[in-house]
N, C-alpha and C positions, 0 to 999 in steps of 0.2 A: 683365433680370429682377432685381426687389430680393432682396436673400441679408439674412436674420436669424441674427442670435446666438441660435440655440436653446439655449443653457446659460445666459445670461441671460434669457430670456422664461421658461421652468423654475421656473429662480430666483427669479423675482419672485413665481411663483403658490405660493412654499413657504415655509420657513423660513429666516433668513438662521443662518448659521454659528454667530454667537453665542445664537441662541434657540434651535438644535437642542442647544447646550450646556447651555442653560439646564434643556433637560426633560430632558437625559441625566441631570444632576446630581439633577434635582428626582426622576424615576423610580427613582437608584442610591438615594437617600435613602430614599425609600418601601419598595424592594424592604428593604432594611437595617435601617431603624427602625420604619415601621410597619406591614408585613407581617406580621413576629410576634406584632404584637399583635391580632391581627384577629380570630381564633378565642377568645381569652377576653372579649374586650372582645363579641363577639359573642353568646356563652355569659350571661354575668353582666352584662351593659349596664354593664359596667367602664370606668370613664374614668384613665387613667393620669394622677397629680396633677400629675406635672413637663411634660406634651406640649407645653404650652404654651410652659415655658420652653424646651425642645429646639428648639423650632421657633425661639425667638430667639437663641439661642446658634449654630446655623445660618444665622440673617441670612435668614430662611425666613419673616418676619412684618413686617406695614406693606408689604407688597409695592407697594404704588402711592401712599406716603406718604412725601412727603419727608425723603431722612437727615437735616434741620436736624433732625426730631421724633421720628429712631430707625429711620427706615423705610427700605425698598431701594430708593426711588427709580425703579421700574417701571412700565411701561404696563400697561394690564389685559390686551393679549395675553402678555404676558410673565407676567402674575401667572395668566392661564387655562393655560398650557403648568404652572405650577407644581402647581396644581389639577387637571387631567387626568391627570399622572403620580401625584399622589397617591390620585389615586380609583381607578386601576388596584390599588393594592394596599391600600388599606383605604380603602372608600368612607364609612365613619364620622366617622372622621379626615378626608377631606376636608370632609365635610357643617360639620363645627364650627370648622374652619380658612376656611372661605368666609362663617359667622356671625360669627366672630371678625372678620377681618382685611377682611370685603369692607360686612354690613351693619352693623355697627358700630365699625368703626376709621375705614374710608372713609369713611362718610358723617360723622363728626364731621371728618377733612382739610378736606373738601370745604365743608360748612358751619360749622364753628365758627370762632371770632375768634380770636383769637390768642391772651387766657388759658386756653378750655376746651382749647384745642390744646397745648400747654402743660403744665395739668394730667392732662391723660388718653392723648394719644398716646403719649409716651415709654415708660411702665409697660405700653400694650397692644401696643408693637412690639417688648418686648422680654419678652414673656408672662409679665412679673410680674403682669400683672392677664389674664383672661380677660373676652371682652364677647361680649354677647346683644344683640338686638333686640326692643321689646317694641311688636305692635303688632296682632297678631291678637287674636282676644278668642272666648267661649264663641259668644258670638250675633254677632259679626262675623268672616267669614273673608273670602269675594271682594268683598263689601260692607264690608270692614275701618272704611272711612272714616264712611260713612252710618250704621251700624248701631254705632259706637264707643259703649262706655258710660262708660269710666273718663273721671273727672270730674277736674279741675285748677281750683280755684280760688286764685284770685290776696286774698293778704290781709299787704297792703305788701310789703316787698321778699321775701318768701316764696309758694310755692303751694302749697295744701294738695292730696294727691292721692289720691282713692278708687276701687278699682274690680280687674279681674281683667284677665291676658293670660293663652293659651293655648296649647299648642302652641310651647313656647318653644324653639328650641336653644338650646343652654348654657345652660338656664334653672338648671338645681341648681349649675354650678359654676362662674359669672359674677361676678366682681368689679365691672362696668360694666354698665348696660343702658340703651341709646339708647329712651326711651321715650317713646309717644303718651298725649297724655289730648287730652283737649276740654275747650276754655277760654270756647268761644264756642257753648252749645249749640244757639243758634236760627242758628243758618249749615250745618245741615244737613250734605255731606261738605266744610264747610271748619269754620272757627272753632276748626281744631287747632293744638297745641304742642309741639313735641317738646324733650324735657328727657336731659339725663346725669345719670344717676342710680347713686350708688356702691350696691351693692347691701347693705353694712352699715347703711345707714342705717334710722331705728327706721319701723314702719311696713308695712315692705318685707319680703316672706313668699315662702319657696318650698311651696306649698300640697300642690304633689304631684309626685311624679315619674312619668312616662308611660312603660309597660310598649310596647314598637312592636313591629311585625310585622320592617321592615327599618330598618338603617342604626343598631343596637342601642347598640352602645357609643357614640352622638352623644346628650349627654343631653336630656333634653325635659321642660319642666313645665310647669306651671299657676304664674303669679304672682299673688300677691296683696298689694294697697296698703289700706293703714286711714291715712289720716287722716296719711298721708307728707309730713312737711314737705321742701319743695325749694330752695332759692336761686333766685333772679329770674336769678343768673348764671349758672345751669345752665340755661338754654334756648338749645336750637340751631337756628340761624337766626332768622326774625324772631319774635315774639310773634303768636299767633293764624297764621301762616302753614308752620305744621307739615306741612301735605296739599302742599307744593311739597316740602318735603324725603323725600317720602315717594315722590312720583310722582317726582322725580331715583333717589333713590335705587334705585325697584324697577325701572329698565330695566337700572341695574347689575346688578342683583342675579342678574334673570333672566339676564343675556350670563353672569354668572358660575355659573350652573346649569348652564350646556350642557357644560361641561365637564368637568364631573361625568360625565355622563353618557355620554360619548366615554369617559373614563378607562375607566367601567366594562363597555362595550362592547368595547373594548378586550382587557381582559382574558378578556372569554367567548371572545371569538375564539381568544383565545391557549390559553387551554383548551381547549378544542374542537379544534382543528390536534392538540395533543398527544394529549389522548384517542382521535382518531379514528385518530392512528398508531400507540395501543398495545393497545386495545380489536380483539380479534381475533373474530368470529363467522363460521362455516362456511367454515375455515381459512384464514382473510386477515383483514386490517388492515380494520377498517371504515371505513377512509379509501380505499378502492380501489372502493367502493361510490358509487356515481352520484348516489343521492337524498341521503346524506350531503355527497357535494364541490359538490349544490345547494344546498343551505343553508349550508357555507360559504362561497360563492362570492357566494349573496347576504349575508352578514352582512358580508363585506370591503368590496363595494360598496357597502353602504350606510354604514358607518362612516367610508370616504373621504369621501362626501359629507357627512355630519355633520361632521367635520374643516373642511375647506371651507368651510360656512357658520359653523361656530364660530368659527372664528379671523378670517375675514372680518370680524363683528360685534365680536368684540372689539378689531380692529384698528379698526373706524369709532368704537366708544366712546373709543377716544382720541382722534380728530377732532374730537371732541362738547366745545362749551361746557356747561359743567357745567348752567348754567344754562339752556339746551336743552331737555334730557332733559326726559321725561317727555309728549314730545309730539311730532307730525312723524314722522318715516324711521326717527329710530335707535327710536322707540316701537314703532313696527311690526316693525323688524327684530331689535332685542332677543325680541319675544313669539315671532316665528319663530325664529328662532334655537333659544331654550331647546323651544317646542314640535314641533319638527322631530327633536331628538339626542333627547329625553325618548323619541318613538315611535320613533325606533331603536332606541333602547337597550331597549324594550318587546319591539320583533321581535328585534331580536339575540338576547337572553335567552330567547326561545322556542325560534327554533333552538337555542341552544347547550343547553338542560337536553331537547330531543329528541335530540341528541345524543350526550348523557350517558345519554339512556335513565334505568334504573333508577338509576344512582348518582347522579342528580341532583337525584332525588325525595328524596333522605336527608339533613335538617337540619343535618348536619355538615359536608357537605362546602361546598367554596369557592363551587363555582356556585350551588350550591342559596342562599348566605350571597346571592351577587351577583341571582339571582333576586329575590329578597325585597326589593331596596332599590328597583326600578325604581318601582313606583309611586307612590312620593312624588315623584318626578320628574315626574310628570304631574299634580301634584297641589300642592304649594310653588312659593314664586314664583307664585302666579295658574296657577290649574286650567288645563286643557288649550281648556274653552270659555271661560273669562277671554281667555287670549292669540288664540282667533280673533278675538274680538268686536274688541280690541284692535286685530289684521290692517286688521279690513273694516272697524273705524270711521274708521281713518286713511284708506285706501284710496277709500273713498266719500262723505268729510267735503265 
């Protein structure tokens, strides 16, 4: 009879040594630096002005961009353990650290040449600049591409750029924003650009700041361009071939959602365990109570499994030629991925604020704060019937 190394078959289905270190450090950081700011940044859609640099004085930003350009040099599962620990204790903070460092740091690594890489990683890995991503728009959300209005004309080594995004993170406090216009209007969802755009430049308007239900202190706005001149040298990737940087870039985006999500799952749990040991009704611990340690029981199970598949996928987006993405297995399994954790973390949150019972109903406190954010998880990154349509178009192509 064959005998296995059951501590290495374990092993292999977990984390290795130095990635459990990796989120111990990234969780102590969170518990430490942005826990405490959770509650007013939640309060006042407060965004602390230095977070950005803390995070690079840390070594905590560029996470999957090479240190030749400032950055830690990590896989995206490595950079998801970072993100998961952070969204356990301020899911804001991670929302603007995954806009920053994963759709706009990353995807300028990924696709730019070597001067925009150059000019703009260094300063966003080391959060002297903060970046956004600009690509949604008023009348384009899941139709982003098709339904694009902002317009890019080319006029010699310049483009002139008009038009609005919306729904921006870090749109009010962005020094960078990796931005879409259409260049090629009669190509329908192709004929797009995507450009680096410093957000000083004249033209370039923060229109409005959006007031949110959850994820408050992540800021959010309306952009608006008049008549934005650009540099020819500021387009990333090819000319007119923008909707490839776009479709790369959102299977990252998505792998790097789900982690979120887990983060804050995570935390309900932890909550709920506590509450339910100190929370006493008809003299005992309502953790001694049956229908309670059901619904822990299943928030644990299912957060394992989200675990699982999260790190699975982000472990295969490092397998992935960059140039791949946006199509095939990891296109399918990025959409599951982020739409699997997103409805866990939907049902977790239910157990845990049933729970909490009454205290959980109350605006202040932590769960009711972690309540509030799950929906945009099902909603960013391509809606919850975006990523099936996704599933079952690869599936049945």
């Amino acid at each position: 009879m064959k005998t296995h190394d059951t501590s290495s078959a374990a092993h292999s289905f977990g984390l290795s040594e130095e990635q459990q270190s990796l989120l111990k450090a990234a969780d102590d950081f969170g518990r430490r630096e942005l826990g405490p700011l959770a509650e007013r940044m939640d309060n006042e859609e407060w965004w602390p002005e230095d977070l950005m640099e803390r995070f690079g004085r840390a070594g905590m930003l560029g996470a999957t961009i090479s240190p030749g350009y400032g950055g830690a040099g990590m896989g995206y599962l490595e950079a998801g353990l970072v993100l998961q620990a952070f969204a356990r204790w301020n899911p804001a903070v991670a929302l603007s650290w995954a806009a920053h460092d994963n759709l706009c740091a990353n995807n300028i690594y990924i696709n730019g040449n070597e001067d925009i890489r150059k000019r703009f990683l260094p300063k966003l890995c080391s959060g002297e600049w903060v970046g956004c991503l600009g690509l949604t728009e008023p009348g384009a959300g899941s139709d982003a591409l098709g339904s694009m209005r902002t317009r890019a004309v080319r006029d010699g080594d310049v483009y002139r750029i008009s038009g609005s995004k919306l729904y921006i993170t870090n749109g009010p406090v962005a020094d960078v924003c990796l931005l879409y216009a259409k260049t090629q209007p009669d190509r329908g969802s192709k004929g797009i650009t995507a450009f680096v755009v410093e957000t000083d430049t004249p033209g370039f308007q923060v229109a409005q700041k959006l007031v949110k239900m959850g994820f408050r202190g992540s800021q959010t706005s309306e952009l608006v361009f008049e008549d934005m001149v650009v540099p020819v040298g500021n387009i990333l990737g090819e000319e007119h071939e923008g909707h490839r940087v776009v479709m790369s870039g959102l299977d990252y985006e998505r792998a790097m959602i789900a982690p979120i999500a887990v983060g804050v799952a995570e935390r309900a749990l932890q909550l709920s365990v506590e509450y339910a040991g100190s929370r006493e009704q008809f003299g005992a611990p309502i953790s001694t109570f049956q229908m309670v340690q059901a619904r822990i029981a299943e928030m644990y199970a299912e957060i394992e499994a989200a675990k699982g598949l999260c790190w699975r996928v982000l472990a295969e987006c490092d397998q992935v030629d960059e140039a791949e993405a946006g199509r095939g297995e990891i296109h399918a399994l990025t959409a599951a991925s982020v739409m699997f954790c997103s409805e866990v973390a939907n049902r977790v949150l239910n157990h845990a604020l049933q729970v909490h019972g009454g205290s959980g109903y109350i605006w202040e406190t932590e769960i009711n704060r972690l309540f509030r954010t799950i929906k945009l998880l099902e909603i960013g990154a391509g809606t919850t019937e975006i990523r099936k349509l996704i599933i079952a178009g690869e599936l049945l192509r």
